[in-house]
C-alpha positions as CSV (number, residue, x, y, z in Angstrom):
1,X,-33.6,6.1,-4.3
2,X,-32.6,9.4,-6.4
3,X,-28.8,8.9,-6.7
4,X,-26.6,12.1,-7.8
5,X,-23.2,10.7,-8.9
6,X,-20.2,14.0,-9.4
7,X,-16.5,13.5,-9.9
8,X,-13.4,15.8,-9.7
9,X,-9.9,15.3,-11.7
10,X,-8.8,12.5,-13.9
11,X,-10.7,9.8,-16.5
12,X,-10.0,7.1,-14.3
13,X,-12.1,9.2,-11.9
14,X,-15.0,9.4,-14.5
15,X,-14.7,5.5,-15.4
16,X,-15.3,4.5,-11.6
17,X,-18.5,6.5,-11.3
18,X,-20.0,5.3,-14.7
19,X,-19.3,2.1,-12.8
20,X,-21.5,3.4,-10.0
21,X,-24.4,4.2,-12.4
22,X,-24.5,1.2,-13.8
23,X,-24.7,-0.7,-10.0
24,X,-27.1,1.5,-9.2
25,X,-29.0,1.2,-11.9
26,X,-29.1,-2.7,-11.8
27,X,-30.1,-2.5,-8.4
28,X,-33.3,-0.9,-9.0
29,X,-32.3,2.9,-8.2
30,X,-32.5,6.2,-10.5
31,X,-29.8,8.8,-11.2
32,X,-30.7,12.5,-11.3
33,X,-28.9,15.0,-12.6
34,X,-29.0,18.1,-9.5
35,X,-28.2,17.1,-6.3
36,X,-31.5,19.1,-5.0
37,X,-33.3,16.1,-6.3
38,X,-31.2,13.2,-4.7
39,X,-32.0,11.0,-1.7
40,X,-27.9,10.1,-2.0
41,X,-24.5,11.8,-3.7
42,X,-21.0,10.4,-4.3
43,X,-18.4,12.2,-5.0
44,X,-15.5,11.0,-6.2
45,X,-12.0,12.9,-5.2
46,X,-9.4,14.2,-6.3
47,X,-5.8,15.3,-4.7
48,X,-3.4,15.7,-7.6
49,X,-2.7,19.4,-7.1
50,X,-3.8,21.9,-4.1
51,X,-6.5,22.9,-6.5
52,X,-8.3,19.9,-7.4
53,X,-8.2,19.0,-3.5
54,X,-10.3,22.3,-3.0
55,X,-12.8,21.6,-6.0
56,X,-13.3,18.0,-4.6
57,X,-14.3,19.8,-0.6
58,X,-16.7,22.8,-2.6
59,X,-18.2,20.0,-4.2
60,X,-19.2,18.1,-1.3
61,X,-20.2,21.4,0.4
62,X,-22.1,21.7,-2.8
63,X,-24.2,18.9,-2.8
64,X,-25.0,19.1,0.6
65,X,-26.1,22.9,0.6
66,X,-28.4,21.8,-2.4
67,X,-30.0,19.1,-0.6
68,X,-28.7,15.9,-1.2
69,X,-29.5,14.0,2.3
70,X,-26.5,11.8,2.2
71,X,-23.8,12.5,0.9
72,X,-20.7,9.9,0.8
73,X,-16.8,11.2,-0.2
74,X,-14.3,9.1,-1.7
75,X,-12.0,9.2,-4.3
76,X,-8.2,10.0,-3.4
77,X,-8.5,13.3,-1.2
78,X,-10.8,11.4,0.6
79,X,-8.7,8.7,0.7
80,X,-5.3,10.7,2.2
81,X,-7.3,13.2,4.2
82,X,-9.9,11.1,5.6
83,X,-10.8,12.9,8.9
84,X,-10.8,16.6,6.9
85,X,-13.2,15.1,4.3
86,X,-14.9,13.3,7.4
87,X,-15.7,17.1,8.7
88,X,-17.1,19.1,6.3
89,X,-20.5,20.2,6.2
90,X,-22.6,17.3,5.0
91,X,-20.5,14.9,4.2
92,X,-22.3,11.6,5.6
93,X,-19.2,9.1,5.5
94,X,-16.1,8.5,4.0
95,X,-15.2,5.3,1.4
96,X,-11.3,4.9,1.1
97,X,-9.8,3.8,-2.4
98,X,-9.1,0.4,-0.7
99,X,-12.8,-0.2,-0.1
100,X,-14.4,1.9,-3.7
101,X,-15.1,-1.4,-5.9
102,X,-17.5,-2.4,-3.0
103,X,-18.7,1.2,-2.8
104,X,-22.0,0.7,-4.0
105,X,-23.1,-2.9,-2.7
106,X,-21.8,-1.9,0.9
107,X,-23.8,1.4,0.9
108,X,-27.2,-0.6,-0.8
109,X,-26.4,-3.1,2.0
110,X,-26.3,-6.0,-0.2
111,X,-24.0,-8.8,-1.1
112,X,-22.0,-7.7,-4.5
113,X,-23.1,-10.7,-6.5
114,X,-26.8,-9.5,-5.8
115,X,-26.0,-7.0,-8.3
116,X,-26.4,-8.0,-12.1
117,X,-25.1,-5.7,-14.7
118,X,-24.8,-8.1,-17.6
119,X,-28.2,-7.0,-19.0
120,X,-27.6,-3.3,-18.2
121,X,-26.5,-1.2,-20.7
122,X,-24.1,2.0,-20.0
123,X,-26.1,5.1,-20.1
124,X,-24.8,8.8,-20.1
125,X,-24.4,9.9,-16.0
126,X,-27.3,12.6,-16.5
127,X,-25.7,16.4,-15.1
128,X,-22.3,17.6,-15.2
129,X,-21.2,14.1,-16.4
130,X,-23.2,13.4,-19.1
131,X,-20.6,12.0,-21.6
132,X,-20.6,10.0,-24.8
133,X,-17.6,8.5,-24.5
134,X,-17.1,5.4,-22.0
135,X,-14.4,5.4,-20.0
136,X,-13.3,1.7,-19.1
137,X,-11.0,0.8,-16.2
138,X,-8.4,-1.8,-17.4
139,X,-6.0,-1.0,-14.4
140,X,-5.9,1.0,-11.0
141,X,-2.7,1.6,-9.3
142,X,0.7,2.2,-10.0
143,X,4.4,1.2,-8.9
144,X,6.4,4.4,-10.7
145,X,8.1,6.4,-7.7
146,X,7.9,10.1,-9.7
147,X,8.6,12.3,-6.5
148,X,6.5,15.0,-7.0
149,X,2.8,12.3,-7.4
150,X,0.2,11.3,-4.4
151,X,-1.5,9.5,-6.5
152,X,0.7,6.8,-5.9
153,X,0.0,6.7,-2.4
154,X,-3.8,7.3,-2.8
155,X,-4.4,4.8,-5.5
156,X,-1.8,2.0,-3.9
157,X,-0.3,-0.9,-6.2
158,X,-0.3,-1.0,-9.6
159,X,-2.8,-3.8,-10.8
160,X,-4.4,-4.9,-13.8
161,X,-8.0,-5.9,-14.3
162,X,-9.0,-9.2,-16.5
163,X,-9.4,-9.2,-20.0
164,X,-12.9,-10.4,-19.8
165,X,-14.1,-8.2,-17.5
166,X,-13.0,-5.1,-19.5
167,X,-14.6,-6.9,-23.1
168,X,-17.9,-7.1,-20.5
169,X,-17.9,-3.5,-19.5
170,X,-17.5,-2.4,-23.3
171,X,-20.1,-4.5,-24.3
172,X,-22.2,-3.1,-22.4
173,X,-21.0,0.2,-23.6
174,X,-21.5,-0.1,-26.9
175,X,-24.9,-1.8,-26.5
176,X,-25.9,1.0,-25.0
177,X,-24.6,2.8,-27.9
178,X,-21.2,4.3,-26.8
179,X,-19.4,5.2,-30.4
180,X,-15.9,5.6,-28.4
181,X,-14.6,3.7,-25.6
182,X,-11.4,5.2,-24.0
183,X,-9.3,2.9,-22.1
184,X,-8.0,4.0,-18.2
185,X,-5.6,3.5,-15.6
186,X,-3.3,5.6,-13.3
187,X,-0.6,3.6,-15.0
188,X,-2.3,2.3,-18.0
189,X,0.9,1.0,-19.6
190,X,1.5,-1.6,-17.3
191,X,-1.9,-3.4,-18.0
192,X,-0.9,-7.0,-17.7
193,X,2.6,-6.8,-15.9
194,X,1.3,-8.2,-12.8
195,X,-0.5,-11.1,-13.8
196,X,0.8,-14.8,-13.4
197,X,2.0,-15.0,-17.1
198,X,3.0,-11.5,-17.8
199,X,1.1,-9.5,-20.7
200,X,1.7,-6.0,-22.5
201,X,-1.0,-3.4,-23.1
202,X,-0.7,-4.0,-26.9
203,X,-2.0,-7.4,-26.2
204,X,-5.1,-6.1,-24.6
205,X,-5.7,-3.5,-27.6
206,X,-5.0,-6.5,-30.4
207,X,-7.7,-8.2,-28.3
208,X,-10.2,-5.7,-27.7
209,X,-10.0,-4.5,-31.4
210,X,-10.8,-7.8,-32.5
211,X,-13.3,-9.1,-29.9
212,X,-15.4,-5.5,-29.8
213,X,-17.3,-3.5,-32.0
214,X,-17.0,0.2,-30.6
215,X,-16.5,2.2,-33.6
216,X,-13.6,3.8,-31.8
217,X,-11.2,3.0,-29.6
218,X,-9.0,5.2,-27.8
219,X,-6.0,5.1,-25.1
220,X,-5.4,8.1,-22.5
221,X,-2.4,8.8,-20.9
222,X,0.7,6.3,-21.3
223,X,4.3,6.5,-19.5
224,X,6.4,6.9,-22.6
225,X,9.1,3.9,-21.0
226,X,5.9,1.7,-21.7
227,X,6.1,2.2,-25.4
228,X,8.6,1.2,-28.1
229,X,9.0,2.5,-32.0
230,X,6.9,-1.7,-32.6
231,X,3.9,-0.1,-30.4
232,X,2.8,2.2,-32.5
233,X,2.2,-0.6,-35.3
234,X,-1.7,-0.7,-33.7
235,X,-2.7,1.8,-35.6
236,X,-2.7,0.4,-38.6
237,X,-6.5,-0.4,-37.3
238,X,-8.7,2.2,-38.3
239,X,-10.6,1.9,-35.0
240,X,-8.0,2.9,-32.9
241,X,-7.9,6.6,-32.4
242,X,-4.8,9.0,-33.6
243,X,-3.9,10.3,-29.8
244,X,-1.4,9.8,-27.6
245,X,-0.7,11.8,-24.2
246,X,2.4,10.9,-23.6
247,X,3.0,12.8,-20.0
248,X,6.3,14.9,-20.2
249,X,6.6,17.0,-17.0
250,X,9.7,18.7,-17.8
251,X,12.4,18.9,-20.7
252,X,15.0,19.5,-18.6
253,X,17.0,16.3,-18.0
254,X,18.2,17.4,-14.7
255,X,14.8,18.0,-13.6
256,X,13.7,14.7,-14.7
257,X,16.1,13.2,-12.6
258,X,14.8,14.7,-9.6
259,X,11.6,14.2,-10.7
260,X,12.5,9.8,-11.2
261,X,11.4,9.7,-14.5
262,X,12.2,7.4,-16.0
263,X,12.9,8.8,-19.6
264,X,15.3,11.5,-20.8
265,X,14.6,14.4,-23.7
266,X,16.6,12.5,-26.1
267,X,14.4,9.4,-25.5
268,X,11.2,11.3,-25.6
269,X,12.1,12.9,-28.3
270,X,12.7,9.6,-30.3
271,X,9.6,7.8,-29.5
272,X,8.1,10.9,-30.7
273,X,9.2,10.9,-34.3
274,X,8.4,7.2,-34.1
275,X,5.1,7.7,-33.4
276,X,4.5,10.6,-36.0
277,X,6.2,8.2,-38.4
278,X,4.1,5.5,-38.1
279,X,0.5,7.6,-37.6
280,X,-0.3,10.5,-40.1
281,X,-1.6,12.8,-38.2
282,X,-1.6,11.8,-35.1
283,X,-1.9,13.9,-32.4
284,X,0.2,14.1,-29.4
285,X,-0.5,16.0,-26.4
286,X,1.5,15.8,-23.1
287,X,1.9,17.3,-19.5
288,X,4.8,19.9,-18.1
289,X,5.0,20.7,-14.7
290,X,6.5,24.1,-14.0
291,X,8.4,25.8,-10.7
292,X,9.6,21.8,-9.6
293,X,11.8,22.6,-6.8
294,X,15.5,23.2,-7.5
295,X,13.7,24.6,-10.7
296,X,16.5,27.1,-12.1
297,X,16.0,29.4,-14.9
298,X,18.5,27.5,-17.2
299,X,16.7,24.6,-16.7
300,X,12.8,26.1,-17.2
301,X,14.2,27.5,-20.4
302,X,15.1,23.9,-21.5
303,X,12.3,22.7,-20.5
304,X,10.6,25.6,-22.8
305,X,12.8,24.8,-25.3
306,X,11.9,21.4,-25.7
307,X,8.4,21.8,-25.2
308,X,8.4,24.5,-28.5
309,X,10.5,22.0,-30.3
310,X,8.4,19.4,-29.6
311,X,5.2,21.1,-31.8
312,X,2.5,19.1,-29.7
313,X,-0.8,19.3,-30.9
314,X,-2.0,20.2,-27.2
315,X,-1.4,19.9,-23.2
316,X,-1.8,20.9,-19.8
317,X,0.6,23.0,-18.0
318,X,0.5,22.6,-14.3
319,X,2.1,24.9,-11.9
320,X,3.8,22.6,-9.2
321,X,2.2,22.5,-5.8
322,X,4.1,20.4,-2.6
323,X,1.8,18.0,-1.9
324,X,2.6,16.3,1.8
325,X,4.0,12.7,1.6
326,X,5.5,12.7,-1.5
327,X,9.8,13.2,-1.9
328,X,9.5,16.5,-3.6
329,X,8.0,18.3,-0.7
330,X,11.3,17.5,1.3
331,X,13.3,18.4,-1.7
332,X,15.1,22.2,-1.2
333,X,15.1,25.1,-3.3
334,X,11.3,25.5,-3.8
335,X,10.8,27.9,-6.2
336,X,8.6,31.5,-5.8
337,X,4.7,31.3,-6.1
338,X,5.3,34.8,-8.4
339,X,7.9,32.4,-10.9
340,X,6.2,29.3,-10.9
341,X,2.7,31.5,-12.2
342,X,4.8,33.6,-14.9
343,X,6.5,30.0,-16.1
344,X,3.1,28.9,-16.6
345,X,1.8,31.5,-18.6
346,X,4.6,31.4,-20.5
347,X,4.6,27.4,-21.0
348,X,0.7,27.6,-21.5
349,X,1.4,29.9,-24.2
350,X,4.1,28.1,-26.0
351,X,1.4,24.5,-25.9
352,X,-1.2,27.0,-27.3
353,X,0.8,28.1,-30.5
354,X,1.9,24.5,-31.2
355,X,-1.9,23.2,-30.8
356,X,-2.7,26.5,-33.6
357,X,0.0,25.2,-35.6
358,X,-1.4,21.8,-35.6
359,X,-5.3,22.8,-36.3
360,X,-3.9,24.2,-39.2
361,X,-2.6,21.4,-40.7
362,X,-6.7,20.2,-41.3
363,X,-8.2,23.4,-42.5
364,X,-9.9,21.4,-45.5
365,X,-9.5,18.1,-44.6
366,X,-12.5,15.9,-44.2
367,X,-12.7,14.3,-40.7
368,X,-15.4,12.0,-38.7
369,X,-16.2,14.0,-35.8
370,X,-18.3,12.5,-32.9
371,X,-20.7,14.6,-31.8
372,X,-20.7,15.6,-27.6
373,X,-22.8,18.4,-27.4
374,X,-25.6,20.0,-29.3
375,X,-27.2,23.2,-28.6
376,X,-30.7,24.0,-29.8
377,X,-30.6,27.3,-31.9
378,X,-34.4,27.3,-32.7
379,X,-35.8,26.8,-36.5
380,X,-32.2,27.4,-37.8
381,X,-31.0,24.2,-36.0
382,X,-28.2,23.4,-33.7
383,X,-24.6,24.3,-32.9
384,X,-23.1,20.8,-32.1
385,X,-19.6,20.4,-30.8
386,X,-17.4,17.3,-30.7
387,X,-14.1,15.9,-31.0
388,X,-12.1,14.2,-34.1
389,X,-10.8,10.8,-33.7
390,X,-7.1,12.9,-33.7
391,X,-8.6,14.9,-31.0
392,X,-9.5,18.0,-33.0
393,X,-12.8,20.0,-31.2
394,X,-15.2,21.1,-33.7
395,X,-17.9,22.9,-34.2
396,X,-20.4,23.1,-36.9
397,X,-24.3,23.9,-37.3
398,X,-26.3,21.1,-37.9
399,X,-30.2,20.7,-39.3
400,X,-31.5,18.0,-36.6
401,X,-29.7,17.2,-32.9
402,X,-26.6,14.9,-34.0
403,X,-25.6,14.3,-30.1
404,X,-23.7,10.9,-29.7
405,X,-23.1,10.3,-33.8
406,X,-20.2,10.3,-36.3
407,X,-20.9,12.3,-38.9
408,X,-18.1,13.2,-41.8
409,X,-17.3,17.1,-41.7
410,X,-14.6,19.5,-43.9
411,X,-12.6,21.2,-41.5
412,X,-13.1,25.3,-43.1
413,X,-11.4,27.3,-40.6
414,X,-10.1,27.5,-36.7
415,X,-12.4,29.3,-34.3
416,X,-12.0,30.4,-30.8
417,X,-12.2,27.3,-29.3
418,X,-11.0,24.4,-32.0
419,X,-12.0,24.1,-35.6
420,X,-15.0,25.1,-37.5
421,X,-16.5,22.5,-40.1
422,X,-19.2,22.0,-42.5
423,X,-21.4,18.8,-41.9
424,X,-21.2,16.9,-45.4
C-alpha cells in the first residue's frame, strides 16, 4: 500500500508518526508524500487549543477530498472527541491514544512482533513532514494537574519508555543519517520517575551521550520544577544542544496559582540565570498564556513585565481558549475575546524584540548550522535554511544542495526571518 502519514501540534506528535513510517516501512509498504496518491492516511491530532482542534478536522477533510481511500484519525482530538472525529467526511475509523502504539500492526492486521524495525533505518516522512531532525519518544503521559491543559486527559499517565528502546530508535536514526536527535515527551522531565528503581532525566542524557553517536543531541520542552542549578552541568558535552524551553505560561504569581504551577517568578527567574551561567549562549525560549481567566490587567502587566525582563531568545504566545474538562473552564471571570487578542499582540511583540536582541548577540560569530531546507536557485546555487545548535534560523546561499549537513557559517547580519550567514 501507498501510506500518507500527516500530523497536527506538538513534537511528540511528529515522533509517533516517524514511528509509523518506520512500521510501515518494515512491513513491506511505501510512504507518499500527497494524499491523492495513498491507498491509506493517518492523521495524528491535536486538541491543545480551539485552533489546533480545527486544523486536525480540515486535515482529515483534506485528505479525504484529495483522495486518500482510508483515512484513519487519532492523536488527542481524536481521542477526547471520538464520535465528532468519527463523523466527518472521510474519516474511516478512529484509533484512541490508549490503543496508538498498536496503531499500525492492528490496521496491517498483523501480530506486532511480525514487525522488524531493527534493520530499518529512519528516513525523512516525504510531504509536509519531511524533517531532518528525529524526534524520539522517551515518555508519553503526564501526572502535572495545570488547570487550563487537555492534554492531560488525552495523553493519560505519565510513563517513561526503557532506556534501550530509546538507544534502538536513535540508532536507527542516526544510521539513517539523522545529524540531530531531539528527545520527547508530554512531560519529558519526569523520564524515569515511574520505574521500579526511580531514575532522572539527566541519567538518560549521561547515557545517551555516551552510548550514541548523533552529532547532536537536543531536549524540548522541560517543566522548570524538573530542573535544578546541578542540571545544567550536561552541557559541558559539546553534543548536547544550547536550548531549553522552559514553558512559563504566565509571570504573574497569582495567575500561576490558578494555573497549579508548580513554580513561582522568583523560582523561574533563578533557574534562569543558572542556566545562562552555566551555558554561554544558550538559548531559552518559553510559553505565555494570555486572557487566563480571572486574568486582571495588573496581573497581565506582570506577566508582561516579567516576560521583557526575562530577554528570552524566543516563544510562543498563546491566547487562552476554555477547553471542556479541564478546571479552568469552570473557573469565573473569563476574560474578553477583544483583551485576550490585544494581550497577545502585545506579548507577541515583547518575545519578538527579546529574540532581535538575542540574534544580535551572533552577528559575526561562527556557528555550525544544520541544514533543513534547500531551495534550488538555478546556476547560482541554492538558498538553504537551517537552525544553529542554540536555535538560531539561518540562511545562507550555498554552491551545491547542503540539505541534512553541518556546515560552519559567520553569522553577517539578521534578516527577515533569523540570521543571514556566509558558508565558510
Amino acid at each position: 500500500m501507498n501510506i500518507y502519514l500527516n500530523t497536527i501540534g506538538c513534537r511528540l506528535n511528529q515522533s509517533e508518526i516517524e514511528t509509523y513510517a518506520r512500521q510501515f516501512r518494515a512491513a513491506g509498504h511505501t510512504l507518499v508524500s500527497d494524499p491523492a496518491e495513498a491507498d491509506l492516511t493517518v492523521i495524528n491530532t491535536c486538541t491543545v487549543t480551539t485552533a489546533a482542534a480545527a486544523d486536525s478536522r480540515k486535515m482529515i477533510r483534506a485528505a479525504a477530498r484529495a483522495g486518500s481511500k482510508q483515512v484513519i484519525a487519532t492523536g488527542c482530538w481524536a481521542t477526547m472527541e471520538p464520535l465528532a472525529a468519527a463523523g466527518l467526511i472521510g474519516a474511516s475509523s478512529v484509533v484512541l491514544n490508549d490503543e496508538k502504539d498498536e496503531l499500525v500492526p492492528r490496521l496491517l492486521q498483523i501480530q506486532p512482533d511480525a514487525i522488524d524495525l531493527e534493520p530499518v533505518e529512519r528516513e525523512p516522512i516525504p510531504g509536509a513532514r519531511l524533517r531532518t531532525r528525529a524526534f524520539i519518544k522517551v515518555q508519553d503521559g503526564c501526572d502535572n494537574r495545570c488547570t487550563f491543559c487537555i492534554t492531560t486527559v488525552a495523553r493519560g499517565k505519565g510513563r517513561s519508555r526503557p532506556i534501550q528502546d530509546i538507544v534502538a530508535d536513535i540508532q536507527a536514526a542516526t544510521a539513517g543519517g539523522t545529524q540531530e536527535v531531539v528527545l520527547t515527551g508530554v512531560h519529558l522531565g519526569s523520564w524515569g520517575q515511574d520505574f521500579e528503581t526511580r531514575a532522572h532525566l539527566r541519567d538518560l542524557v549521561v547515557y545517551l551521550l555516551e552510548h550514541s553517536d548523533a552529532p547532536r543531541l537536543r531536549l524540548s520542552s522541560l517543566e522548570p520544577w524538573d530542573l535544578d542549578a546541578a542540571f545544567f552541568s550536561l552541557w559541558k558535552n559539546r553534543r548536547l544542544a544550547r536550548h531549553l524551553h522552559l514553558p512559563l505560561q504566565s509571570g504573574s504569581a497569582a495567575t500561576l496559582r490558578r494555573m497549579a504551577r508548580k513554580t513561582t517568578p522568583d523560582d523561574f527567574s533563578r533557574l534562569v540565570h543558572a542556566a545562562r551561567a552555566a551555558v554561554p549562549g544558550v538559548a531559552i525560549t518559553t510559553d505565555v498564556i494570555v486572557g487566563f481567566p480571572g486574568e486582571s490587567e495588573m496581573e497581565y502587566a506582570e506577566s508582561l513585565g516579567f516576560v521583557r525582563q526575562m530577554n528570552f531568545s524566543g516563544g510562543h504566545v498563546f491566547t487562552y481558549s476554555t477547553r471542556p474538562g479541564t478546571a479552568a473552564a469552570r473557573m469565573p471571570g473569563h476574560v474578553d475575546h477583544a483583551i485576550r487578542k490585544a494581550r497577545n499582540a502585545e506579548m507577541r511583540a515583547a518575545l519578538e524584540d527579546s529574540a532581535r536582541a538575542y540574534q544580535t548577540q551572533f552577528v559575526g560569530v561562527e556557528l555550525p548550522v544544520l541544514w533543513e531546507s534547500a531551495t534550488a536557485l538555478g546556476p547560482q546555487g541554492w538558498t538553504v535554511s537551517g537552525l544553529t545548535d542554540n536555535y538560531l534560523r539561518v540562511t545562507a546561499q550555498a554552491p551545491r544542495k547542503l540539505w541534512n549537513q553541518i556546515t560552519s557559517v559567520e553569522l553577517t547580519q539578521i534578516g527577515g526571518q533569523g540570521l543571514i550567514g556566509e558558508i565558510r
